[in-house]
N, C-alpha and C positions, 0 to 999 in steps of 0.2 A: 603296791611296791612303793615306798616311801623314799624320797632322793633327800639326801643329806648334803649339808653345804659342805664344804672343807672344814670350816671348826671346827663344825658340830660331829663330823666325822673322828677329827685329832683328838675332839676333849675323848668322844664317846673310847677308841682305843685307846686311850693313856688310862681313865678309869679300868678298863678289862685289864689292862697287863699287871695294872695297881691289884686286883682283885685277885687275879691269877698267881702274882708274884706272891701274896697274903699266904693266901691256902698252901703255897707250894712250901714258902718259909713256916707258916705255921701247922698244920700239919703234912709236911712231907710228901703231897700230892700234887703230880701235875695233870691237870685239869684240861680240859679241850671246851672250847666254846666258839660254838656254830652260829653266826648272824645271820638270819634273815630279815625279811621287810624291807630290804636295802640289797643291794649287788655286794657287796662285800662276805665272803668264807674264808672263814681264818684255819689252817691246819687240817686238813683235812685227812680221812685216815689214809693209813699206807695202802698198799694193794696186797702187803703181807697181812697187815691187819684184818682187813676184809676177807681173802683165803682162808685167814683162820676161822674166821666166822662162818666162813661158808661149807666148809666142811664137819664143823661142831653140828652146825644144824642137817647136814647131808646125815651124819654120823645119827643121828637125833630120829631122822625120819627112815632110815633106810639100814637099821642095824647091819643089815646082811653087807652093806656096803662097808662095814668100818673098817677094812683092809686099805681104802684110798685114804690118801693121806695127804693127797698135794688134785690140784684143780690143772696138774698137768699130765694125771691119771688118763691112760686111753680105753672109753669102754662106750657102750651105747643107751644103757640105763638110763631110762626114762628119770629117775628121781637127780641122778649124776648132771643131767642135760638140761634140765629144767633149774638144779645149786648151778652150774654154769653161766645160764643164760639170766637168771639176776646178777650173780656177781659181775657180769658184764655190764647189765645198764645200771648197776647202781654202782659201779667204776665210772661209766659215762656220765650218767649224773652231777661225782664228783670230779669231773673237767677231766678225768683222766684220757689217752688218748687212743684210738684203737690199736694201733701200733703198739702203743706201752703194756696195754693189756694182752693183748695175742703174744708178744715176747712174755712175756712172766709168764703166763701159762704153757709155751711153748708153742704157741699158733702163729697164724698170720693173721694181718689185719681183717682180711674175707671171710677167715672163721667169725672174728669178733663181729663181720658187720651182719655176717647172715644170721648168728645167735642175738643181734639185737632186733633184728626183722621181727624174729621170732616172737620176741618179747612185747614190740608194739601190738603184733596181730593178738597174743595174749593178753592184753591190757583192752585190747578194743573188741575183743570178742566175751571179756568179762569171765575168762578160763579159774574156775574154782580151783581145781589146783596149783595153777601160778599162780593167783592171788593170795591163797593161805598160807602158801609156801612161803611167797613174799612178806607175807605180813610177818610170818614167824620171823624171817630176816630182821624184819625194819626193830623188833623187839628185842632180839642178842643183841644188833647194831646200837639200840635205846641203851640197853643195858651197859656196852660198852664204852662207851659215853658217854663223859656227865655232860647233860648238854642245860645250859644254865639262860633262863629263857627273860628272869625277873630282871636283869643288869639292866635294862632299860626300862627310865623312867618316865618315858614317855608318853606312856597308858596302853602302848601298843602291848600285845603277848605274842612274840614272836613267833613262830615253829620251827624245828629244826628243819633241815636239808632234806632229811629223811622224809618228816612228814608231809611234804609235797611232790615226795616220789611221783606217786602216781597221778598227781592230779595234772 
């Protein structure tokens, strides 16, 4: 993890909004760009963005499920429970808050914290299906995302947010 002074911090953000603002005025796109190497996340996605992703990929893996349409569906489906319990820690991930997360899905905080239990003993037990499941995740989420890694000229190559999910 690399600590930036305060200049080096200001120039490094005026450069990105300069780059950002470029692309947006020239072509018509606005852009997301995730820092790491450094404590600083800029924009991070919504929690509706994420639901959507998580359901395209529920939808993806579990045709029979493509009636659910919101992540505040109630059912016990393994494939349902498992798109659930990522989009939980990869909301936590991005700072979101259990509370924030259990209200937009329609839970309480206790559902969010016990589906994240869930998720560590998955990640530390090395659960082939949460892992590929996940991984298909981290790849919509890649896809949805231009995540612009080169902005720094540092010689570092950053990773997104994403790509330190699990480690």
């Amino acid at each position: 993890m690399e600590v930036l002074t305060r200049k080096l911090k200001l120039k490094l953000d005026k450069e990105i909004n300069i780059f950002k603002e470029h692309i947006n005025n020239k072509y018509g796109i606005k852009i997301r760009i995730f820092k790491s190497g450094y404590t600083i996340v800029e924009e991070k996605l919504s929690l509706e963005e994420l639901e959507v992703l998580a359901i395209e990929l529920l939808h993806s893996i579990a045709p029979d499920l493509k009636d659910i349409l919101s992540l505040n569906h109630k059912t016990r489906k393994q494939e349902f429970i498992t798109i659930k319990t990522i989009f939980y820690e990869y909301g936590f991930c991005l700072k979101y808050t259990k509370i924030a997360m259990g209200e937009f899905v329609g839970n309480n905080h206790a559902s969010v914290i016990n589906l994240l239990r869930k998720a560590k003993n998955y990640k530390e037990t090395k659960d082939p299906i949460f892992l590929n499941t996940y991984n298909e995740y981290k790849t919509l989420v890649a896809e949805h995302v231009e995540t612009i890694s080169n902005t720094i000229k540092s010689g570092n190559n950053p990773e997104s947010m994403s790509d330190s999910f699990l480690n």
